[in-house]
C-alpha positions as CSV (number, residue, x, y, z in Angstrom):
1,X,-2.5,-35.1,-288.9
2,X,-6.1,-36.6,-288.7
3,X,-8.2,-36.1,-290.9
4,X,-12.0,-36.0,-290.3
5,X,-15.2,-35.5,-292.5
6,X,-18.8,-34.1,-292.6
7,X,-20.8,-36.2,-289.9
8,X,-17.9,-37.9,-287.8
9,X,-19.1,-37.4,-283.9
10,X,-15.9,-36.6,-281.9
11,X,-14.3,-35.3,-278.4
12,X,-12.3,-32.9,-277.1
13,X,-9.5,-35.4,-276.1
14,X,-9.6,-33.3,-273.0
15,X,-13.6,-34.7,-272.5
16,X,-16.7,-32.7,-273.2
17,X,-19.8,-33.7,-274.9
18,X,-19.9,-35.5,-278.3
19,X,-19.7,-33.0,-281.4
20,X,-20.4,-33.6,-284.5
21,X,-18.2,-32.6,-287.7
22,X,-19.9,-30.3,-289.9
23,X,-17.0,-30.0,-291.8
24,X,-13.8,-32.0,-292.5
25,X,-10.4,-30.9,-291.8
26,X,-10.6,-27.0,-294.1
27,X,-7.6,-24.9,-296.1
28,X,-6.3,-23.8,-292.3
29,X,-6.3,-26.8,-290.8
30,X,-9.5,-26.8,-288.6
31,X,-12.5,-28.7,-288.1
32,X,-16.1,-27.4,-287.7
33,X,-17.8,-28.7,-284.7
34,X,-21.2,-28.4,-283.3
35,X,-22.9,-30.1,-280.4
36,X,-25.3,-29.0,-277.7
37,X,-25.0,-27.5,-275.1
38,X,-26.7,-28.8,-271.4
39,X,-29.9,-26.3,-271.7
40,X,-30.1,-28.0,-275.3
41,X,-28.8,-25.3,-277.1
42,X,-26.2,-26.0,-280.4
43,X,-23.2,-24.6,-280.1
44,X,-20.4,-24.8,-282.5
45,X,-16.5,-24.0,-282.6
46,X,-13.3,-24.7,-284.9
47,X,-11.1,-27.1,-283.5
48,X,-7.6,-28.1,-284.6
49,X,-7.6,-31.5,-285.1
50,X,-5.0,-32.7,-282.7
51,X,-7.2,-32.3,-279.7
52,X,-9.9,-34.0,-281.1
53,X,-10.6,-38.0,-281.1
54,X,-13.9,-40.0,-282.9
55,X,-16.1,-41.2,-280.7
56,X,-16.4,-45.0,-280.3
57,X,-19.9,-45.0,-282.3
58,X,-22.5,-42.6,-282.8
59,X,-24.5,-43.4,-279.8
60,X,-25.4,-39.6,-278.1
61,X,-23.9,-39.1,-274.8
62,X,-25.7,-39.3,-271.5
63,X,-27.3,-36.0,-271.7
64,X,-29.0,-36.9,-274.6
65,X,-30.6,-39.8,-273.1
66,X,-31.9,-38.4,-269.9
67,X,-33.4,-35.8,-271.8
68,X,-35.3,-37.9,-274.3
69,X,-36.2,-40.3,-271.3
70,X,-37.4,-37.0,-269.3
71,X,-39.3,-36.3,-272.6
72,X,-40.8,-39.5,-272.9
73,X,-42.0,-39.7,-268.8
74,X,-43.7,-36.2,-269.5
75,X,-45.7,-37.5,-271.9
76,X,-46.9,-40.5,-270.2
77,X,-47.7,-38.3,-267.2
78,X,-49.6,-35.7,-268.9
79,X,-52.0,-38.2,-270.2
């Protein structure tokens, strides 16, 4: 079984957005995730560990980026 700590960012192996670990692997098995959600909500979920997988890295996903590059252009513009 895998184990997994505080602060590892995973995946559904299925896909989905990265999710960090807010807990490692408890007494029944699961792992506390949270992530957000695309209206930038967090959102958060137990997981059994066999359908999750770490993340190569802890770079955010792609939703992340466009909304801090979204951010960033608002800024400029407003000035």
């Amino acid at each position: 079984m895998n184990e997994f700590k505080p602060g590892d960012v995973v995946r559904l192996k299925s896909g989905g957005p990265p999710m960090t670990c807010e807990t490692g692997t408890d007494a029944d098995g699961l792992v506390t995730c949270e992530w957000f959600d695309k209206s930038g909500r967090i959102e958060g979920r137990r997981f059994s560990p066999v359908v999750l997988v770490r993340c190569e890295g802890d770079a955010p996903g792609p939703d992340a980026s466009s909304r801090s590059r979204g951010s960033a252009g608002a800024q400029k513009g407003g000035r």
